[in-house]
C-alpha positions in Angstrom: -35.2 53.0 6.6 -38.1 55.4 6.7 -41.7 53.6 6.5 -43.1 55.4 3.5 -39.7 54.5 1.5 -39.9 50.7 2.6 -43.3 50.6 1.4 -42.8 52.3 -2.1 -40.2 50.1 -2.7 -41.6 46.9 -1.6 -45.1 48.3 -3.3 -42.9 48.8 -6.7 -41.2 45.4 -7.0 -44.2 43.4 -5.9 -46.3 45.9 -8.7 -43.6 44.8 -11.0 -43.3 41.4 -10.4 -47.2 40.8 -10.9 -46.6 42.2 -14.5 -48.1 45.5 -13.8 -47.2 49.1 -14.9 -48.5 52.3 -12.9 -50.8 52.8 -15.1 -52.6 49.6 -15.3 -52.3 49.2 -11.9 -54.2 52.8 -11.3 -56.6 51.2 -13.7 -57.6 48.6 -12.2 -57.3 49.3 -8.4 -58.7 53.2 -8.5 -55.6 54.8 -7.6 -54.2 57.7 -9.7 -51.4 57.3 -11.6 -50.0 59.8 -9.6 -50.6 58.4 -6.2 -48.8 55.0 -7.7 -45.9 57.3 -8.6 -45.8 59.4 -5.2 -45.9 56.3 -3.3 -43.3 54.6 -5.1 -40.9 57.7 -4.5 -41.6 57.9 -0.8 -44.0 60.9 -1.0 -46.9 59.5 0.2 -48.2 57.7 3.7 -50.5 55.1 3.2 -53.0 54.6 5.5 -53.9 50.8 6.9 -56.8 51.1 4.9 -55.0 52.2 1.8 -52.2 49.5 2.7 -54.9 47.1 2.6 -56.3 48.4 -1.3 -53.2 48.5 -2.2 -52.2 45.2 -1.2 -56.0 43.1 -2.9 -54.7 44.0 -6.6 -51.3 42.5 -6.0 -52.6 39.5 -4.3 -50.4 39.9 -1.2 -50.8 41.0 2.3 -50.7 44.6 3.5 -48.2 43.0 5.9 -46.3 42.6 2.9 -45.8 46.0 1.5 -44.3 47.0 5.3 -42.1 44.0 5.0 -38.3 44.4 5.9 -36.0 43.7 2.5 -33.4 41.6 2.9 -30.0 43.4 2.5 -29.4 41.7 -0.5 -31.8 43.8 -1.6 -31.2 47.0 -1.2 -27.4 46.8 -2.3 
């Protein structure tokens, strides 16, 4: 799987599964909207540094977003 699809989709359900929409999440981590939406769909390519803001809100490791899913998963 390509790197900036594994980490919009892990970025997504972890997002989701702390209770937050893209828009609050922009809100409260500085992000745009935008950007949340991009990354999400694969378009963007996070830097570490961006892996790691991205990561503080959610309460998780940047090691986390660039975690494998589990095929379970993604079927």
């Amino acid at each position: 799987m390509d790197m900036r699809r594994l980490v919009g989709l892990n970025f997504a359900r972890l997002r989701k599964e702390k209770g937050f929409t893209q828009e609050r999440f922009a809100e409260t981590s500085g992000f745009t909207q935008q950007y949340v939406s991009d990354l999400e769909r694969g378009r963007r390519n996070p830097t570490v540094v961006t892996l790691f803001h991205l990561a503080s809100p959610l309460g998780v490791t940047p090691a986390d977003l660039l975690a494998e899913a589990d095929q379970s998963e993604t079927n």
